[in-house]
MDTraj code that builds the backbone (N, CA, C; nanometers):
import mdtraj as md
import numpy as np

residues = "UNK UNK UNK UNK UNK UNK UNK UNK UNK UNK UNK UNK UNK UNK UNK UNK UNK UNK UNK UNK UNK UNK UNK UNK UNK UNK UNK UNK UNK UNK UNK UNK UNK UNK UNK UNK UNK UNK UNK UNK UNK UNK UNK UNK UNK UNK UNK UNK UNK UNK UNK UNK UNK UNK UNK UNK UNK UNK UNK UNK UNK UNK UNK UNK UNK UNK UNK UNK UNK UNK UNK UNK UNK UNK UNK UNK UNK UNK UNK UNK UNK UNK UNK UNK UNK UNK UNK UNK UNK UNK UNK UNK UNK UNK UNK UNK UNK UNK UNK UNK UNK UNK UNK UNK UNK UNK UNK UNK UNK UNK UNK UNK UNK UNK UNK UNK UNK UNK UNK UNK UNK UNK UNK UNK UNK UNK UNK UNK UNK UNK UNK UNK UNK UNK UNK UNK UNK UNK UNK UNK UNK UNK UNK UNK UNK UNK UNK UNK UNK UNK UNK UNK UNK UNK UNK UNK UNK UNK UNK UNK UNK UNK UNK UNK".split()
xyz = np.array([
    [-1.0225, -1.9954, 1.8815],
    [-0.9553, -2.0739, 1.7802],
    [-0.8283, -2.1382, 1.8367],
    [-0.7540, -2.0985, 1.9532],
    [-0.6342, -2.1431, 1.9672],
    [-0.6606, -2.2039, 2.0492],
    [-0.7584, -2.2543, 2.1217],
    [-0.8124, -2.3177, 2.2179],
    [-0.8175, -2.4678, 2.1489],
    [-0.8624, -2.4852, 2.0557],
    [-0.8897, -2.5814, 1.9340],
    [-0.7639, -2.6186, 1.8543],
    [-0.7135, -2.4974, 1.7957],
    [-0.5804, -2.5321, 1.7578],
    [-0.4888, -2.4481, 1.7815],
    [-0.4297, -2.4903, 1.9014],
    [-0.3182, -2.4248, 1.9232],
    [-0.2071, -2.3781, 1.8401],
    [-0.1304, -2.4413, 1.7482],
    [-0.0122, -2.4712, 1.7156],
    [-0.0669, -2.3647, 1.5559],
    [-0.1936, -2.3310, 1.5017],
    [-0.2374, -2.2535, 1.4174],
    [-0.1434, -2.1015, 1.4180],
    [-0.1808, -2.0385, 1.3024],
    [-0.1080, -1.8818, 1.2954],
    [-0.2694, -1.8437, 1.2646],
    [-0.2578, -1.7040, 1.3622],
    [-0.3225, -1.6425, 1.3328],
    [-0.3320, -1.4883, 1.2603],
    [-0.3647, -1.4572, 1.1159],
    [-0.3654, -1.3754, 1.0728],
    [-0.5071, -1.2461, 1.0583],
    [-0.4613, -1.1666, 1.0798],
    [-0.5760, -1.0623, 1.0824],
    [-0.5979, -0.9785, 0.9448],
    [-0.7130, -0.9582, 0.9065],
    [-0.7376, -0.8881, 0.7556],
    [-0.6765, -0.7764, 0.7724],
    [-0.5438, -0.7391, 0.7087],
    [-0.5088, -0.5810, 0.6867],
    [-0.5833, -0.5194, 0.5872],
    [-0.6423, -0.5560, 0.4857],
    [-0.7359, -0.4865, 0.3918],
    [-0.8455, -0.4247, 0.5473],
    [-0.9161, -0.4758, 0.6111],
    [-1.0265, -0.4540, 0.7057],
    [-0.9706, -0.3640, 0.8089],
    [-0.8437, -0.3586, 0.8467],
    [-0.7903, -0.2637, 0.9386],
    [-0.7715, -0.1745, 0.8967],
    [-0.6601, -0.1692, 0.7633],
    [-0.6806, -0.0425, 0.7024],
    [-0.7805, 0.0152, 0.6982],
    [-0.9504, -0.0193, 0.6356],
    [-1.0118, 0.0610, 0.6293],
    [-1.0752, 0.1145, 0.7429],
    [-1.0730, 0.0367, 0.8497],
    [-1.1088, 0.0875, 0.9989],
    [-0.9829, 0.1892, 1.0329],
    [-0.8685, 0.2079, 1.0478],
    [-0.7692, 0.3158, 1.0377],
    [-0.7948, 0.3935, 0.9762],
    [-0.8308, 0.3997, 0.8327],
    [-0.8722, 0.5460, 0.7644],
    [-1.0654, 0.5782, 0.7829],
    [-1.1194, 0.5332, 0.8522],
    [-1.2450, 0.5472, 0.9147],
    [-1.2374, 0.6412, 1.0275],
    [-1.1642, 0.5560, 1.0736],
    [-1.0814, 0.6848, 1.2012],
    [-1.0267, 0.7972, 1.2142],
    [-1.0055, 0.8148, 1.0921],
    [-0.9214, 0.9600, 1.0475],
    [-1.0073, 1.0341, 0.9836],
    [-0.9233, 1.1921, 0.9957],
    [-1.0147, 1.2979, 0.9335],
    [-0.9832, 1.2530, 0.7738],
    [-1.1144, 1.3233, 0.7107],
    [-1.1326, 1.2800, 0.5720],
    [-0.9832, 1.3548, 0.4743],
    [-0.8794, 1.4735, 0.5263],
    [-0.7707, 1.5409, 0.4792],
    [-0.6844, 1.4917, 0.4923],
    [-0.6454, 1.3750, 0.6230],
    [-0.5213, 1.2881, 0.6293],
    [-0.5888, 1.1440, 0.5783],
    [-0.6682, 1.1209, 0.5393],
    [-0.7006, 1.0043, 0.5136],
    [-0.6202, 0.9256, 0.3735],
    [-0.5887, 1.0164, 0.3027],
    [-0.4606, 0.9995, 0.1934],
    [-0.3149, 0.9663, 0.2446],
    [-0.2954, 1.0515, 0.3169],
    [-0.1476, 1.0758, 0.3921],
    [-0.1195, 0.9069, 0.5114],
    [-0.2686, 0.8836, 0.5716],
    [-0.2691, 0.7631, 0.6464],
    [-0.2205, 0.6767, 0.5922],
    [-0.3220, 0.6336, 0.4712],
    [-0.3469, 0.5363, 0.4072],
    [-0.1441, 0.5380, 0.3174],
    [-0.1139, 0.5873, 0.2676],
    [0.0596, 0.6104, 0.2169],
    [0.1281, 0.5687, 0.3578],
    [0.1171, 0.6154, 0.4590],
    [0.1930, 0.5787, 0.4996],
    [0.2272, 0.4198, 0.5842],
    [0.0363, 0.4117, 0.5602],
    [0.0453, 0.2461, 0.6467],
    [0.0886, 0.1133, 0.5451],
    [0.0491, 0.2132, 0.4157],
    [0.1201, 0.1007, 0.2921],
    [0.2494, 0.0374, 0.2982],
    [0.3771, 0.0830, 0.3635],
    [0.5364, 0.0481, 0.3721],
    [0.5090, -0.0905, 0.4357],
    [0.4008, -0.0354, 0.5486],
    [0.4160, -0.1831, 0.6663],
    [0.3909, -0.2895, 0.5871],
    [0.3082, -0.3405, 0.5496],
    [0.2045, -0.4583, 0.5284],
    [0.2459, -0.4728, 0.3285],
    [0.3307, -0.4284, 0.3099],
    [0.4639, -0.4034, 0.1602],
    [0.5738, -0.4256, 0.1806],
    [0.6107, -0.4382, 0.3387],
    [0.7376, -0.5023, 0.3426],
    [0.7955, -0.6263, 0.3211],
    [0.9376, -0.6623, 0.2973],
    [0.9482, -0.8112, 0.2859],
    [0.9387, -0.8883, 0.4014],
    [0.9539, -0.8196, 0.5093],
    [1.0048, -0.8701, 0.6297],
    [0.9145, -0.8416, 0.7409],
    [0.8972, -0.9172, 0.8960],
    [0.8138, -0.8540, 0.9910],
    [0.9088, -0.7516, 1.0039],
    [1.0874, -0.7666, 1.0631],
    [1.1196, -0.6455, 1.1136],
    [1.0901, -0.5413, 1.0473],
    [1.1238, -0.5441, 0.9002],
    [1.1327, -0.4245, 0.8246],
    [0.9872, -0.3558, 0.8094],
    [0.8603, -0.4167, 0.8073],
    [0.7480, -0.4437, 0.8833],
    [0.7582, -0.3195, 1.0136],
    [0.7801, -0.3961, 1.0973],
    [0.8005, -0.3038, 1.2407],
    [0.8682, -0.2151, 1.2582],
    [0.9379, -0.1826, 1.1524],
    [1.0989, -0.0270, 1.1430],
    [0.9698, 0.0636, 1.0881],
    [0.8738, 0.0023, 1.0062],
    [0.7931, 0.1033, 0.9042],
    [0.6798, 0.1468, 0.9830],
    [0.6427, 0.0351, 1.1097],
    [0.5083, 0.0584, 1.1733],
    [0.5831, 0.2242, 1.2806],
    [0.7215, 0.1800, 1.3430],
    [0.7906, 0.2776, 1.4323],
    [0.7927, 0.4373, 1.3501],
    [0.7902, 0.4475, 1.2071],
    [0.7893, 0.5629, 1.1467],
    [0.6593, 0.5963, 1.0920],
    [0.5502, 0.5142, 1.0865],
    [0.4636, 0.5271, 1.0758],
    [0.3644, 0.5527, 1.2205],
    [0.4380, 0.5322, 1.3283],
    [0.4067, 0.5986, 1.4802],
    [0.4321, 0.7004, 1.5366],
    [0.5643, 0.7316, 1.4816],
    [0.6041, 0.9074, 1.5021],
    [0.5462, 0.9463, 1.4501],
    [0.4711, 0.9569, 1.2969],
    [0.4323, 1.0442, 1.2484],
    [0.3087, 1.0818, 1.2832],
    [0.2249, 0.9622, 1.3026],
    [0.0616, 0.9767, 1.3479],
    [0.0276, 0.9946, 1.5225],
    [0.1134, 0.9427, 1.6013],
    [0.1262, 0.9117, 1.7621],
    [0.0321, 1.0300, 1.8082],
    [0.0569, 1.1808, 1.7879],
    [0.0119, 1.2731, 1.8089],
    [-0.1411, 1.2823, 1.8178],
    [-0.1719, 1.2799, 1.6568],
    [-0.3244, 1.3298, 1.5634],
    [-0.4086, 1.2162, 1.6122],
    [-0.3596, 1.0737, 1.5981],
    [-0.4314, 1.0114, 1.6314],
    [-0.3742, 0.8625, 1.7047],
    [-0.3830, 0.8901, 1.8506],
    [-0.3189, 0.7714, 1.8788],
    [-0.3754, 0.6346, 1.9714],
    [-0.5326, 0.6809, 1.8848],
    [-0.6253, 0.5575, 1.9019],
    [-0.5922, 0.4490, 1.7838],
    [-0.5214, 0.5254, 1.6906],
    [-0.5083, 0.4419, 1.5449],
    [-0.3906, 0.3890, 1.5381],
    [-0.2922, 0.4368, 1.6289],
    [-0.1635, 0.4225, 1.6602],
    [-0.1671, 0.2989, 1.7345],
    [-0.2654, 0.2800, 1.7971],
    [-0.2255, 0.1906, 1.9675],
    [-0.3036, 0.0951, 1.9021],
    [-0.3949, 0.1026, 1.8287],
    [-0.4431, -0.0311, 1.7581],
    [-0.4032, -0.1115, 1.6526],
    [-0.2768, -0.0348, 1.5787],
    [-0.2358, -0.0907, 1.5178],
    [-0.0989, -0.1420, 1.6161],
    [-0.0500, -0.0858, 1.6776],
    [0.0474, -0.1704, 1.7797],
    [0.0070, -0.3198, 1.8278],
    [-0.1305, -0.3168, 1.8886],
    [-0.1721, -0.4024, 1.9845],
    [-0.1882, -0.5337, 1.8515],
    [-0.2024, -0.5429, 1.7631],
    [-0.2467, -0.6077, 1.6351],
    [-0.1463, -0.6125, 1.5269],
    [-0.0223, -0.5268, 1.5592],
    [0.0684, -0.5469, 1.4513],
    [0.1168, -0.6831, 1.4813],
    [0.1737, -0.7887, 1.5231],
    [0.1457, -0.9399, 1.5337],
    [0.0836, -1.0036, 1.4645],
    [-0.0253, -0.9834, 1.4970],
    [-0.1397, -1.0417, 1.3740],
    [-0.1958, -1.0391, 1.2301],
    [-0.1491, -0.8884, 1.2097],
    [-0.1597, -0.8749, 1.1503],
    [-0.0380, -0.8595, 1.0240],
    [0.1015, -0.9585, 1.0844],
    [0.1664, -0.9286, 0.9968],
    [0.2292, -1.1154, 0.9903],
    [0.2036, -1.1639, 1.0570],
    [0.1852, -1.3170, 1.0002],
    [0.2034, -1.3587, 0.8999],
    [0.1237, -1.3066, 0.7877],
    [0.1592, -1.3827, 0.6314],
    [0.3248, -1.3437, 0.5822],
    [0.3548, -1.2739, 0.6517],
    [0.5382, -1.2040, 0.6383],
    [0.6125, -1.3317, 0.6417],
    [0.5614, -1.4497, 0.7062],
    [0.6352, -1.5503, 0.7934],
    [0.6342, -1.6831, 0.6569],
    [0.5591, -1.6520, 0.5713],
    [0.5422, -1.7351, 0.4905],
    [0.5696, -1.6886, 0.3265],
    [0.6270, -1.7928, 0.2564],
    [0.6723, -1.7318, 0.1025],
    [0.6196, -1.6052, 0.0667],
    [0.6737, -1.5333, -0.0069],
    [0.6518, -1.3957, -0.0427],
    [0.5420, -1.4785, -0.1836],
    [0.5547, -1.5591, -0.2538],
    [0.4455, -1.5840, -0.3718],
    [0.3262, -1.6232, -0.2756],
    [0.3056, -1.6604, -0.1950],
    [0.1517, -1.6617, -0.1534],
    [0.0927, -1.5353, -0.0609],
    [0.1908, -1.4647, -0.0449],
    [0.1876, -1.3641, 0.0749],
    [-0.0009, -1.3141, 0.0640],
    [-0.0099, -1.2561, -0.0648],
    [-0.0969, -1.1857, -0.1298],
    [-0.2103, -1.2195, -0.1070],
    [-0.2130, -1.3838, -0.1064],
    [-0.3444, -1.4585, -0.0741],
    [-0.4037, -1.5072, 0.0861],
    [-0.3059, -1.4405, 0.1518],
    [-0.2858, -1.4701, 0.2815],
    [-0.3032, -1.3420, 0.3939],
    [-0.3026, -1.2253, 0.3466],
    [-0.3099, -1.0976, 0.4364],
    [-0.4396, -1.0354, 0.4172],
    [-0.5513, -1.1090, 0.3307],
    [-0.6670, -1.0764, 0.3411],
    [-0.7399, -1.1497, 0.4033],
    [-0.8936, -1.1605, 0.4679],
    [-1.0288, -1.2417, 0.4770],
    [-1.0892, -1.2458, 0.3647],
    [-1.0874, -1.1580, 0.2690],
    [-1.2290, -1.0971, 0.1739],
    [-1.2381, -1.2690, 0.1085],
    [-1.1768, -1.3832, 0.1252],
    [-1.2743, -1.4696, 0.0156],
    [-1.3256, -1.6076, 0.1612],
    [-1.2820, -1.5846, 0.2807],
    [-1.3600, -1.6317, 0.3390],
    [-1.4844, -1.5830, 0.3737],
    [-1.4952, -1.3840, 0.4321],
    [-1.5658, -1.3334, 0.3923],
    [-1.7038, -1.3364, 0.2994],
    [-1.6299, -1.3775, 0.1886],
    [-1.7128, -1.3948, -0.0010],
    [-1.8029, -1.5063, 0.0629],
    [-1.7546, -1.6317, 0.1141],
    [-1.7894, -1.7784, 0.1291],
    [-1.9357, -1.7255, 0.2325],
    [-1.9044, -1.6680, 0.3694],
    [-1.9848, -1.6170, 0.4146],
    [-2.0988, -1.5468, 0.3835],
    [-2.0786, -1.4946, 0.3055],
    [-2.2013, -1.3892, 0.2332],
    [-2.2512, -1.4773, 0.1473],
    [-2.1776, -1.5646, 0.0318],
    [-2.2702, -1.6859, -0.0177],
    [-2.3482, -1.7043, 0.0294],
    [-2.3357, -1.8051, 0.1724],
    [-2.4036, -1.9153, 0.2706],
    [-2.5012, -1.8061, 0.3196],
    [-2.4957, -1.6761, 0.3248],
    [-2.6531, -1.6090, 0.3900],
    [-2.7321, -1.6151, 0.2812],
    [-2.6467, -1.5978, 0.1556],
    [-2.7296, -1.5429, 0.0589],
    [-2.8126, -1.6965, 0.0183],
    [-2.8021, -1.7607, 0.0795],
    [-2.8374, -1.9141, 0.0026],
    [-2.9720, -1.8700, 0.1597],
    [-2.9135, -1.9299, 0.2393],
    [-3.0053, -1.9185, 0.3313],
    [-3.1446, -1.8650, 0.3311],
    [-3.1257, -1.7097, 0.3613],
    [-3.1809, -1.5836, 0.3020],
    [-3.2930, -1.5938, 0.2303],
    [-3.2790, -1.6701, 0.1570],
    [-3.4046, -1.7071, 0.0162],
    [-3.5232, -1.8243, 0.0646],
    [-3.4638, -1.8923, 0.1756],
    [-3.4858, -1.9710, 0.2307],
    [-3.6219, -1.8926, 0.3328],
    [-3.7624, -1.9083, 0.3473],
    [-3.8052, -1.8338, 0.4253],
    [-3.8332, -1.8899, 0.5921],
    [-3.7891, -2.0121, 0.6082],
    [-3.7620, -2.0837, 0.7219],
    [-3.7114, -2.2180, 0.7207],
    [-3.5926, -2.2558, 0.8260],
    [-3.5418, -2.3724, 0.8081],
    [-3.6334, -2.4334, 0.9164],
    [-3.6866, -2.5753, 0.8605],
    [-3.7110, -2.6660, 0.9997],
    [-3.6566, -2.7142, 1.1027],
    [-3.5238, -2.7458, 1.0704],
    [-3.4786, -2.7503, 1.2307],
    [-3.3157, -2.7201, 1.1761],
    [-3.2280, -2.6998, 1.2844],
    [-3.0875, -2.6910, 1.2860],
    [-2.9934, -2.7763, 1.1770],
    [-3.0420, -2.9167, 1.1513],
    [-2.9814, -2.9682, 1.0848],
    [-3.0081, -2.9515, 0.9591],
    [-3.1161, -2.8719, 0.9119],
    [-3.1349, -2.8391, 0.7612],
    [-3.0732, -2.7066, 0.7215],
    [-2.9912, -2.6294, 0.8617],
    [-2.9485, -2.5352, 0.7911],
    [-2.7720, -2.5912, 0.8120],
    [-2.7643, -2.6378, 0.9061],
    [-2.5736, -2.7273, 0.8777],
    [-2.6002, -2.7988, 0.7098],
    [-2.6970, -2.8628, 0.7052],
    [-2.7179, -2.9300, 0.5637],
    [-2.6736, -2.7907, 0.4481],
    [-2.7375, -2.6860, 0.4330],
    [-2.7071, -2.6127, 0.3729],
    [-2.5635, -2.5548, 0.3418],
    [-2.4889, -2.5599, 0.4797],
    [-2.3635, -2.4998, 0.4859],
    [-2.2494, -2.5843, 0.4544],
    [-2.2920, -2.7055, 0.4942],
    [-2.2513, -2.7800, 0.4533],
    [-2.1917, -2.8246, 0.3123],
    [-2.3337, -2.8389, 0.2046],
    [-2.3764, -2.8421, 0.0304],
    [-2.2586, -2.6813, 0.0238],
    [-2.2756, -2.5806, 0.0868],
    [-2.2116, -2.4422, 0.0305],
    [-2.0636, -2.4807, 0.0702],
    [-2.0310, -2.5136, 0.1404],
    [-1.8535, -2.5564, 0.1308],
    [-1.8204, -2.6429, 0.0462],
    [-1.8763, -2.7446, 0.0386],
    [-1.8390, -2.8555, -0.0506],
    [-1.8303, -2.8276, -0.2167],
    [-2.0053, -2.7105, -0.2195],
    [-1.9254, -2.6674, -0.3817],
    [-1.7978, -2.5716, -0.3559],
    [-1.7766, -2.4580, -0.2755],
    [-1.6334, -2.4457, -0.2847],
    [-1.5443, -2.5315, -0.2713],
    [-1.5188, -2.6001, -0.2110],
    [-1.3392, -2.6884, -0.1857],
    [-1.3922, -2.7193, -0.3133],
    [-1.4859, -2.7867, -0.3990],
    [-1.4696, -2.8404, -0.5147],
    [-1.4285, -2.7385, -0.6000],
    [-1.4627, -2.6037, -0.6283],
    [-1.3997, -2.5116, -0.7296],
    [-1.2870, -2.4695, -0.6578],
    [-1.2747, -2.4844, -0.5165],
    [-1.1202, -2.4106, -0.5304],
    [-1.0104, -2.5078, -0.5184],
    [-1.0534, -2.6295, -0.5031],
    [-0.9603, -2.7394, -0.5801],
    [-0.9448, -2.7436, -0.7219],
    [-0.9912, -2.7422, -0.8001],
    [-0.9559, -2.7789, -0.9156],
    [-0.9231, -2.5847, -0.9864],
    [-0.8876, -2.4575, -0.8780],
    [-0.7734, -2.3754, -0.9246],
    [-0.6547, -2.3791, -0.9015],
    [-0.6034, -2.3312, -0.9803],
    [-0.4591, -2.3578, -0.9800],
    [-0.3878, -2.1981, -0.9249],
    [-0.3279, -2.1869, -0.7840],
    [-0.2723, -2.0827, -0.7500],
    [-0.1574, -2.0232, -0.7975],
    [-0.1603, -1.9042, -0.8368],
    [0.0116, -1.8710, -0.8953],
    [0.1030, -1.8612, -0.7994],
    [0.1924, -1.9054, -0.8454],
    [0.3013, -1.9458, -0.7926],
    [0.3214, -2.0136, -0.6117],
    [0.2121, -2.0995, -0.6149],
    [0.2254, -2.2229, -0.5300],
    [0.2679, -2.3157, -0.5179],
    [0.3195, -2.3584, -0.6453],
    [0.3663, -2.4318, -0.6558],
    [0.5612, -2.4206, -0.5625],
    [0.6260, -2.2598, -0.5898],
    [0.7444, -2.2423, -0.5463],
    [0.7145, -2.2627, -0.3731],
    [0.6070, -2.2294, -0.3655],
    [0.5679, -2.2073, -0.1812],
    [0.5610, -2.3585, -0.1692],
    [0.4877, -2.4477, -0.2114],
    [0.4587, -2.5847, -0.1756],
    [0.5917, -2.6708, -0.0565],
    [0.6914, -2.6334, -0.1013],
    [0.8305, -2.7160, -0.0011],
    [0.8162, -2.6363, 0.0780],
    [0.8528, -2.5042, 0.0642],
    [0.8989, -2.4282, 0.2383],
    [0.7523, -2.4226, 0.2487],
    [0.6102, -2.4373, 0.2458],
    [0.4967, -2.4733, 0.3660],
    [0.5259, -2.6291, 0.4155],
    [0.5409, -2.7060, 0.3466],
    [0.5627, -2.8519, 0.4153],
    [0.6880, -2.8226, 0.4963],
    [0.7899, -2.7687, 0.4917],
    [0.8996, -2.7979, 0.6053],
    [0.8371, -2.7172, 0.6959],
    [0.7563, -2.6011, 0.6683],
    [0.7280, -2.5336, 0.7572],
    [0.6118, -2.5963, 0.9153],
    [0.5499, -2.6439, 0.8173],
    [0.4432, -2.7700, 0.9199],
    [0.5102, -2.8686, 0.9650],
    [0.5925, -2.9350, 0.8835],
    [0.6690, -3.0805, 0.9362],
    [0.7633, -3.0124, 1.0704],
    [0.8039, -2.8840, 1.0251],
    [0.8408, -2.8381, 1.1793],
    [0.7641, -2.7933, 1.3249],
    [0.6094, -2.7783, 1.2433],
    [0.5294, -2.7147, 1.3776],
    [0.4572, -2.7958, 1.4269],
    [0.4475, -2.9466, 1.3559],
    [0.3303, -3.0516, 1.3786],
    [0.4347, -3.1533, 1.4003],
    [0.5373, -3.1787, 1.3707],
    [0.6254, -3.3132, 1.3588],
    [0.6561, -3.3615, 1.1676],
    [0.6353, -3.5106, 1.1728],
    [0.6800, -3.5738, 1.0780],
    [0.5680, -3.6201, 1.0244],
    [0.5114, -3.6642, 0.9020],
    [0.4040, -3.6940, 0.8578],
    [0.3721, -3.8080, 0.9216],
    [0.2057, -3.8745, 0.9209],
    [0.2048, -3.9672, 0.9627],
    [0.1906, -4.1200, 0.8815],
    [0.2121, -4.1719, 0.8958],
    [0.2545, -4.3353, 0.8275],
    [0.1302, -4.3613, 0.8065],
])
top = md.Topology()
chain = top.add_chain()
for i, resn in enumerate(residues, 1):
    res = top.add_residue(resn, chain, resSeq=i)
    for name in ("N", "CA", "C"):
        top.add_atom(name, md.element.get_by_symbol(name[0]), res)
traj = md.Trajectory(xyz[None], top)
């Protein structure tokens, strides 16, 4: 992806890590995990973010520090949406509705018991995006509207000035 677009942020599903972190754990700390990885990815801030991941490393470093070192190597990524308004944050630290879009497009497929050639199944994926952007254009996000200025200064700073 950064090959393509460089100048992009890349965010990683913390809903999907979490549950790979408490996958990893015995089924008795799997409560105690899950509390304590909540501070990180609840913070307002990356640092405050990274003060919570550092106490959330002493505590686990020991028991399990395959879960430790993967959330290090990925805390970056996975804390990205920090960088952007706290009203969209919410919609931004998951995959699950690109995800959703994905599982659509098989499920359309799927029913399908053979495509004739390549371009009848881009045709398909195609028809399946287009009815989304059409329903998720015409929703209205809460409170996007307050995010709308600081994302435009935020791009007009990472891309330049609009173009004429």
């Amino acid at each position: 992806m950064k090959a393509v677009y460089p100048k992009a942020d890349v965010q990683r599903c913390v809903v999907h890590k979490v549950r790979n972190a408490l996958n990893a754990v015995r089924k008795k700390d799997q409560a105690a995990v899950a509390e304590d990885l909540k501070p990180i990815y609840k913070a307002n801030t990356q640092e405050e973010a990274k003060e919570k991941f550092r106490a959330f490393k002493d505590t686990w470093q020991k028991k399990y520090p395959k879960v430790v070192k993967s959330w290090e190597q990925d805390l970056d990524v996975l804390l990205t949406f920090l960088t952007y308004p706290s009203s969209i944050q919410p919609m931004i630290y998951t995959t699950n509705i690109i995800e959703r879009t994905i599982k659509e497009i098989k499920k359309r497929t799927k029913t399908m018991n053979s495509l004739p050639t390549e371009k009848a199944a881009e045709k398909i994926v195609y028809l399946q995006s287009m009815d989304y952007n059409q329903r998720w254009a015409e929703r209205k996000l809460r409170s996007f509207g307050h995010a709308y200025s600081t994302l435009q200064e935020m791009f007009k700073q990472r891309y330049g000035t609009e173009r004429e």
